[in-house]
C-alpha positions as CSV (number, residue, x, y, z in Angstrom):
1,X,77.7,83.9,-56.4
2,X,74.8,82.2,-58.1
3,X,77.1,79.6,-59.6
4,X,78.6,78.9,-56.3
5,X,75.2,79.1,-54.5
6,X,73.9,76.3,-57.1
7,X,76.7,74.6,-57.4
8,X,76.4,73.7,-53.2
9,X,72.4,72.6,-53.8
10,X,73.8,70.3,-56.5
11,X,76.2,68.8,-54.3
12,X,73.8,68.8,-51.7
13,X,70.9,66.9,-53.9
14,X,73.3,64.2,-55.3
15,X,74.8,63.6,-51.5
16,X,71.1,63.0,-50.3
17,X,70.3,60.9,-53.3
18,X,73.6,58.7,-52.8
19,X,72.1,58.1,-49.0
20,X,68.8,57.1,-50.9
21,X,70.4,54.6,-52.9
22,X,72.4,52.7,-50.1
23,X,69.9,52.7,-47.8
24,X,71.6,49.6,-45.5
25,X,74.9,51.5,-46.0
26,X,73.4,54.8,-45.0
27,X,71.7,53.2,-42.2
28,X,74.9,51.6,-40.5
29,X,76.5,54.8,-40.3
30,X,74.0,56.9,-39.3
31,X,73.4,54.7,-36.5
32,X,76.6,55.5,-34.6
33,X,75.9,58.7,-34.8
34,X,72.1,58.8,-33.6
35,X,73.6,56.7,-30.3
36,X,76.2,59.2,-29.5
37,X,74.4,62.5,-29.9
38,X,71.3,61.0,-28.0
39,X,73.8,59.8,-25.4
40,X,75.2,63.0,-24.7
41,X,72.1,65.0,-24.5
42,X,70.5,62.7,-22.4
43,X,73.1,62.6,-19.9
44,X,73.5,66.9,-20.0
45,X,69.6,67.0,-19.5
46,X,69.8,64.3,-16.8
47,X,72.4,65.7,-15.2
48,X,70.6,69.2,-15.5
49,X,67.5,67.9,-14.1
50,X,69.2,66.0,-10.5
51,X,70.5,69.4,-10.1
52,X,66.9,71.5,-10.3
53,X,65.9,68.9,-7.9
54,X,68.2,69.2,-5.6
55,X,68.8,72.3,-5.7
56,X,64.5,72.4,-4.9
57,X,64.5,70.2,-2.1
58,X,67.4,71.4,-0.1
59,X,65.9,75.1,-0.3
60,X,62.1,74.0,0.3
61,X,63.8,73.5,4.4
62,X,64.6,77.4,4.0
63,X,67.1,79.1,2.0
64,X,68.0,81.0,5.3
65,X,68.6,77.7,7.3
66,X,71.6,76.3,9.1
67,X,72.4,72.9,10.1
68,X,75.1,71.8,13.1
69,X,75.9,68.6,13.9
70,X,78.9,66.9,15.7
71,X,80.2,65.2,12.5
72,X,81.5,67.7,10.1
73,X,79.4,68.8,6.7
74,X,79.4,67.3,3.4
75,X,78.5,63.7,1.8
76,X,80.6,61.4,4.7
77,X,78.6,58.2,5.5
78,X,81.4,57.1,7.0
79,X,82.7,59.4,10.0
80,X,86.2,59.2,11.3
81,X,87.2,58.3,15.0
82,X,88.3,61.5,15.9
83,X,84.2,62.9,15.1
84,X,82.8,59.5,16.4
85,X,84.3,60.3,19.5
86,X,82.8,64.0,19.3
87,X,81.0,65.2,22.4
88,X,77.1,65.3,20.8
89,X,75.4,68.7,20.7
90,X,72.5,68.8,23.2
91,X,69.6,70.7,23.8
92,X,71.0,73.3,26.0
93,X,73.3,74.3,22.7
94,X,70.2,74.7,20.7
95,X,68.3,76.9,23.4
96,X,71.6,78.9,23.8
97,X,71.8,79.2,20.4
98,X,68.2,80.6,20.2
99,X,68.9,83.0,22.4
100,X,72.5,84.4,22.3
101,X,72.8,84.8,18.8
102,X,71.1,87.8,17.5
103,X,71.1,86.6,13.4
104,X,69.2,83.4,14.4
105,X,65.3,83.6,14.6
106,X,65.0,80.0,15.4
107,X,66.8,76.8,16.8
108,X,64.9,73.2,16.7
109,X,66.9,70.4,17.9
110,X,66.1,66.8,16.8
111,X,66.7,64.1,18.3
112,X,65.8,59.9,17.2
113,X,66.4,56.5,18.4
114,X,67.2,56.0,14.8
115,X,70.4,56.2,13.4
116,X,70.0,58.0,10.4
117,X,73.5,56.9,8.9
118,X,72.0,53.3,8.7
119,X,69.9,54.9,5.7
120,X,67.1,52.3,4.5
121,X,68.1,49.4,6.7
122,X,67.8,51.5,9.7
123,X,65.7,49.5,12.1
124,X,62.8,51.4,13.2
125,X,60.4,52.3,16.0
126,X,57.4,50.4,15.0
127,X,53.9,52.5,15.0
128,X,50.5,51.3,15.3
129,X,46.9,52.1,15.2
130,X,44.5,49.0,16.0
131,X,45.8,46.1,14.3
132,X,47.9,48.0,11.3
133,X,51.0,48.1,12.2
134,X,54.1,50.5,10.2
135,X,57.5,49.4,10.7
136,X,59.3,52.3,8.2
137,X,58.1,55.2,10.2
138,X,60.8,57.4,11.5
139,X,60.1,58.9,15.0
140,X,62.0,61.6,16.0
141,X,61.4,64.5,18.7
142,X,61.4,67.8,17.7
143,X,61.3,71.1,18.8
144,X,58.3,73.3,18.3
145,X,60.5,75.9,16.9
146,X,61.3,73.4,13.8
147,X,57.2,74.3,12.9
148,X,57.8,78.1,13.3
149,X,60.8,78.3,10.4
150,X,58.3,77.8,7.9
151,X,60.1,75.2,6.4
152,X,56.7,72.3,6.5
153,X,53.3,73.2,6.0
154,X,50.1,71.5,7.7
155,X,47.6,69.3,5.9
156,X,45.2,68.7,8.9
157,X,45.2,69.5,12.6
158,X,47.9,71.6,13.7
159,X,51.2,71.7,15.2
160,X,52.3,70.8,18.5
161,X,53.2,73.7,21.0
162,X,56.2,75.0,23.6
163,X,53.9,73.7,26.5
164,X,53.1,70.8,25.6
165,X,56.7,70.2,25.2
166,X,57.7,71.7,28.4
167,X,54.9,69.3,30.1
168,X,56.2,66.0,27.9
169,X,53.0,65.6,26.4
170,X,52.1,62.6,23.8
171,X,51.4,64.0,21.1
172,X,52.5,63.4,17.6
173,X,52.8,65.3,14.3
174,X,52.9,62.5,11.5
175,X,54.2,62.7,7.5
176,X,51.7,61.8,4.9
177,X,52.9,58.4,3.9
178,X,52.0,57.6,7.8
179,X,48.9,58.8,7.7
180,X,47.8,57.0,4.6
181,X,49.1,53.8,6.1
182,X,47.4,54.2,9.0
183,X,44.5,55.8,8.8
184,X,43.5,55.0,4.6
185,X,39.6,55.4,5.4
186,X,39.7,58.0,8.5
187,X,40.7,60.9,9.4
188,X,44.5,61.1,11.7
189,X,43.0,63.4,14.3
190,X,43.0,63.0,17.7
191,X,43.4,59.2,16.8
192,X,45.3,57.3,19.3
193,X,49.1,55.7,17.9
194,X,50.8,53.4,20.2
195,X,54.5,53.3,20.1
196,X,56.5,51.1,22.4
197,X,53.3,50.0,24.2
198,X,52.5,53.9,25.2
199,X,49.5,55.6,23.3
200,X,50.2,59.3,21.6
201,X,47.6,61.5,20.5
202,X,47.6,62.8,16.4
203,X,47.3,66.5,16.2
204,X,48.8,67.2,13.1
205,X,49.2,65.5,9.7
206,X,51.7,67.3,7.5
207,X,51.6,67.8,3.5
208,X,53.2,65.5,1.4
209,X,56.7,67.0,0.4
210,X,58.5,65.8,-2.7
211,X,61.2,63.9,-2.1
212,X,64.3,63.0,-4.4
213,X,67.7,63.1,-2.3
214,X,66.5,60.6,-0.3
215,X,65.2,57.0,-1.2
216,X,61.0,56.4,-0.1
217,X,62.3,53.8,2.7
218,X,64.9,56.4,4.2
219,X,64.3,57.8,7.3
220,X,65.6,61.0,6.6
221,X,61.9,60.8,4.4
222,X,59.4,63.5,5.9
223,X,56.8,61.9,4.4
224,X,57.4,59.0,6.7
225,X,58.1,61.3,10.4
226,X,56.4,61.0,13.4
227,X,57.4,64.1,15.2
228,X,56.5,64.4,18.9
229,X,58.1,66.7,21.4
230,X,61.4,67.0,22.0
231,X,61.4,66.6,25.9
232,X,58.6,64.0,25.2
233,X,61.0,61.6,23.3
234,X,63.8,62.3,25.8
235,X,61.9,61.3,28.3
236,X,61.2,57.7,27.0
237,X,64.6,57.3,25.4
238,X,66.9,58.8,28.4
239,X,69.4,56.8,26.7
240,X,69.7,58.6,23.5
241,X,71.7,62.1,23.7
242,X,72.9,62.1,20.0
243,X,70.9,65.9,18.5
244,X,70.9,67.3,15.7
245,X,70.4,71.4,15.8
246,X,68.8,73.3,12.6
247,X,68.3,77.1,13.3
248,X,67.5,80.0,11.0
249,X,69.1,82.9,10.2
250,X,67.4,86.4,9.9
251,X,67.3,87.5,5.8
252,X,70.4,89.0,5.3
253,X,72.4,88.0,7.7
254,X,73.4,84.1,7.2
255,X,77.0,84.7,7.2
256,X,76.8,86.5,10.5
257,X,74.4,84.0,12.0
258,X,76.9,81.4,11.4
259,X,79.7,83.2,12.5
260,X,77.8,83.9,15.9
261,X,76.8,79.8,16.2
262,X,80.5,79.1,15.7
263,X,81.5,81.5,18.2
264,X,79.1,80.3,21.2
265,X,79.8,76.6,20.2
266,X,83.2,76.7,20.6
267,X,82.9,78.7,23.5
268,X,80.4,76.0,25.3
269,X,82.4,73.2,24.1
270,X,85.5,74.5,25.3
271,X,87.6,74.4,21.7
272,X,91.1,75.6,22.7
273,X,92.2,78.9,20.8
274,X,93.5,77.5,17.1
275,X,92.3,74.3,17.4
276,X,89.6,73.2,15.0
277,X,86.1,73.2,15.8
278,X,84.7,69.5,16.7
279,X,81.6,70.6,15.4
280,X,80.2,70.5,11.7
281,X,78.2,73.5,10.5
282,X,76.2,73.8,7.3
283,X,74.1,76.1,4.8
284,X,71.5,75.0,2.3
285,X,74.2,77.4,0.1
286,X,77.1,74.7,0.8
287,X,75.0,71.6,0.8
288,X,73.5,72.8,-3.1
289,X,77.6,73.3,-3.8
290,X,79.1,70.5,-2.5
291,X,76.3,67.9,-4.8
292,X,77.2,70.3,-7.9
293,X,80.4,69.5,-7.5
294,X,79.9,65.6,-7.0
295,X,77.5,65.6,-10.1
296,X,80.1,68.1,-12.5
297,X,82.3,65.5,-12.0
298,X,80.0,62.6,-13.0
299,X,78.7,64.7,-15.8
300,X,82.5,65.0,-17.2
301,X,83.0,61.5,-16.6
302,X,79.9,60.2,-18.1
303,X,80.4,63.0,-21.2
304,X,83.6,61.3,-21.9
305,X,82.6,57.6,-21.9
306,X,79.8,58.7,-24.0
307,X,81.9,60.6,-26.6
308,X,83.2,57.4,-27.7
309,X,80.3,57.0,-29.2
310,X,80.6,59.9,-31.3
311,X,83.7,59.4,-32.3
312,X,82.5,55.9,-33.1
313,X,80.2,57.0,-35.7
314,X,82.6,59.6,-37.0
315,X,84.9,57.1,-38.0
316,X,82.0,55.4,-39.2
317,X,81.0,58.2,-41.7
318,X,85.0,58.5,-42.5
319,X,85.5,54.8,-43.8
320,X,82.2,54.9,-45.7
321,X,82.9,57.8,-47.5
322,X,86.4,56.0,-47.7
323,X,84.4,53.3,-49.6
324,X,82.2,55.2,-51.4
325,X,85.3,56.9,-53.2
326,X,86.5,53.3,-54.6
327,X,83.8,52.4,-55.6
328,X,82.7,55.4,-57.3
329,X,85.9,56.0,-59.1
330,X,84.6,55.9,-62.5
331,X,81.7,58.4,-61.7
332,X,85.0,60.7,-60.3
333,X,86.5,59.8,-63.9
334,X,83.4,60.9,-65.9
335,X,82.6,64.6,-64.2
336,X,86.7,65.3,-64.6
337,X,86.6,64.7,-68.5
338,X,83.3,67.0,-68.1
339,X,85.6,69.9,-66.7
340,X,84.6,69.5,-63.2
341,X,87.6,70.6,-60.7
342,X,89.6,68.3,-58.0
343,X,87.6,70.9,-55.3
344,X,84.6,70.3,-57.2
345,X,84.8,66.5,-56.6
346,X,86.5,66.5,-52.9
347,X,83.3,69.7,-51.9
348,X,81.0,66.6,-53.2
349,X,81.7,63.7,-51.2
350,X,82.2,66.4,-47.5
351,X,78.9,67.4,-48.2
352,X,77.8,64.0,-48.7
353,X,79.6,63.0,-45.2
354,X,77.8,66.3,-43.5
355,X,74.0,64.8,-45.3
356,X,75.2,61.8,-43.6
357,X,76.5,63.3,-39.7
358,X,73.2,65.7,-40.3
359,X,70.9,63.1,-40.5
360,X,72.2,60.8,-38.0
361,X,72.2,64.4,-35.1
362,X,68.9,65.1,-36.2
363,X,67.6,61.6,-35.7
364,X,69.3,61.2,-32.3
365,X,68.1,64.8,-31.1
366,X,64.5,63.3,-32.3
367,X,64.9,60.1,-30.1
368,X,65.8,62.1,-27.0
369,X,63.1,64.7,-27.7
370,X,60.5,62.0,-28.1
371,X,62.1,60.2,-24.6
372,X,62.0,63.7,-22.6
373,X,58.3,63.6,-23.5
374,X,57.8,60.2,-22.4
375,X,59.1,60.7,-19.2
376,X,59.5,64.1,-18.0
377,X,60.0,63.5,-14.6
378,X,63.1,62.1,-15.1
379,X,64.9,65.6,-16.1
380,X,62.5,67.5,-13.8
């Protein structure tokens, strides 16, 4: 055992001296190598990360929530006829929804004269205070139930209330990014916005919320809203009758709560017995599933592409071994007339190759350790 034990370190000191020696040589192979295990780590602990954050944002609206909306669920930007022509969902659903179904605590509709689907180059409702103007603000009315779920949390002021949106009154919660646009050197409250020539009173600024899914210009951005009442915003846009309904479900009792919103839906839409519903209903659950699923398939994708590059440099180590037998045939010669064995000689140049794949892994692990550290945020 101590033979064999000594006879491996020899191996193993002669395979780390030969990579001494041919430095250049060494070098060249290694490289493939360091590329292709840096490759794939980076793209698992990228992949890893978009996940985390996600799966983060999605459940900081509520891990308990529900979202209905006439186009059916899951990453479509680009709805068919059939659920363009969908009857919208209306604020009547959302009040029944409230308070016929026993598993839902809370139903907020929403309702903008943005089209969300238009994503950054959405034209928006331009808000001003004085002589700054924002023209990236996304106004939407909102239900005062929405501030009950718990899913936002207040930076100054407060939220609007069920009166004041039963009396259409102008008042406005704003995001932070609005606020800071705004208002840089004052405070938002009870400062007067005008939007579409009529003047709206702040009472709330919301905390900044991280945002990742969506891009900093997108409406869908929080930190860019300007809620005001629901009824408020219907009032001044009669026009508009497109909602979208977010209610939550009491702990416990999510699959039940959605069973119940299906139920009354159809029933107030008048879906025919067997026919499908012409509604779309969601859970943060199915939303978190249906991006893994996207991003698995990415990560296999972009796994495979980048195992090229391993095989690259394994090919690499495996013709310069290759050449290091030629040219080292006379070296083979000598340690045979010494008594040394064919598996003595062939145990010699594999743990040479494994010095060589061993340096080139650590040295790529290194590289994507030393990147991670450099910019964390971009796996967290």
């Amino acid at each position: 055992m101590n033979f064999f034990r000594s006879n491996i370190l020899e191996n193993l000191r002669m395979g780390l001296d030969t990579l001494w020696q041919h430095k250049l040589r060494s070098l060249l192979t290694i490289l493939g190598v360091v590329i292709g295990t840096m490759t794939v780590i980076v793209i698992a602990a990228f992949v890893s990360g978009i996940d985390a954050r996600v799966s983060k944002e999605i459940e900081s609206f509520g891990t308990n929530s529900i979202y209905i909306y006439r186009f059916d669920p899951g990453f479509n930007f680009d709805p068919t006829q059939e659920e363009r022509m969908r009857k919208p969902l209306s604020y009547e659903d959302t009040q029944a929804i409230e308070t016929e179904c026993p598993s839902v605590v809370y139903a907020a509709a929403f309702m903008s004269p943005v089209d969300f689907f238009g994503g950054p180059f959405t034209q928006r409702v331009n808000v001003r205070y004085r002589d700054i103007e924002m023209t990236n603000a996304a106004v939407q009315g909102a239900s005062p139930s929405y501030f009950k779920m718990g899913v936002t949390n207040i930076a100054e002021g407060r939220y609007f209330t069920d009166e004041e949106n039963d009396r259409h009154a102008n008042v406005l919660v704003i995001g932070r990014d609005v606020a800071n646009t705004l208002f840089p050197f004052t405070n938002a409250i009870d400062r007067q916005l005008t939007i579409n020539g009529r003047g709206y009173a702040v009472v709330g600024v919301l905390a900044e919320r991280d945002v990742f899914i969506v891009g900093a210009e997108d409406p869908n951005n929080e930190n860019k809203a300007v809620y005001m009442p629901y009824l408020t915003l219907r009032k001044i846009y009669p026009e508009v009758n497109d909602n979208f309904v977010m209610a939550q479900a009491r702990p416990g009792e999510m699959q039940q709560a959605v069973e119940e919103v299906r139920e009354l839906l159809r029933r107030r839409r008048k879906v025919a017995f067997g026919s499908p519903d012409n509604f779309g209903i969601s859970t943060s659950e199915q939303i978190i599933s249906q991006f893994g699923a996207i991003t698995g398939g990415v990560f296999a994708l972009m796994v495979a592409i980048s195992s090229v590059g391993l095989l690259i440099g394994g090919i690499g180590v495996m013709n310069i071994m290759l050449v290091s037998v030629t040219e080292r045939t006379r070296e083979i010669g000598v340690r045979k007339a010494m008594g040394a064995r064919r598996r003595d000689i062939i145990a010699q140049f594999l743990i040479e190759a494994c010095d060589t794949d061993r340096v080139g892994r650590f040295a790529g692990n290194n590289c994507r350790l030393r990147y991670c550290t450099t910019y964390p945020n971009d796996y967290a």
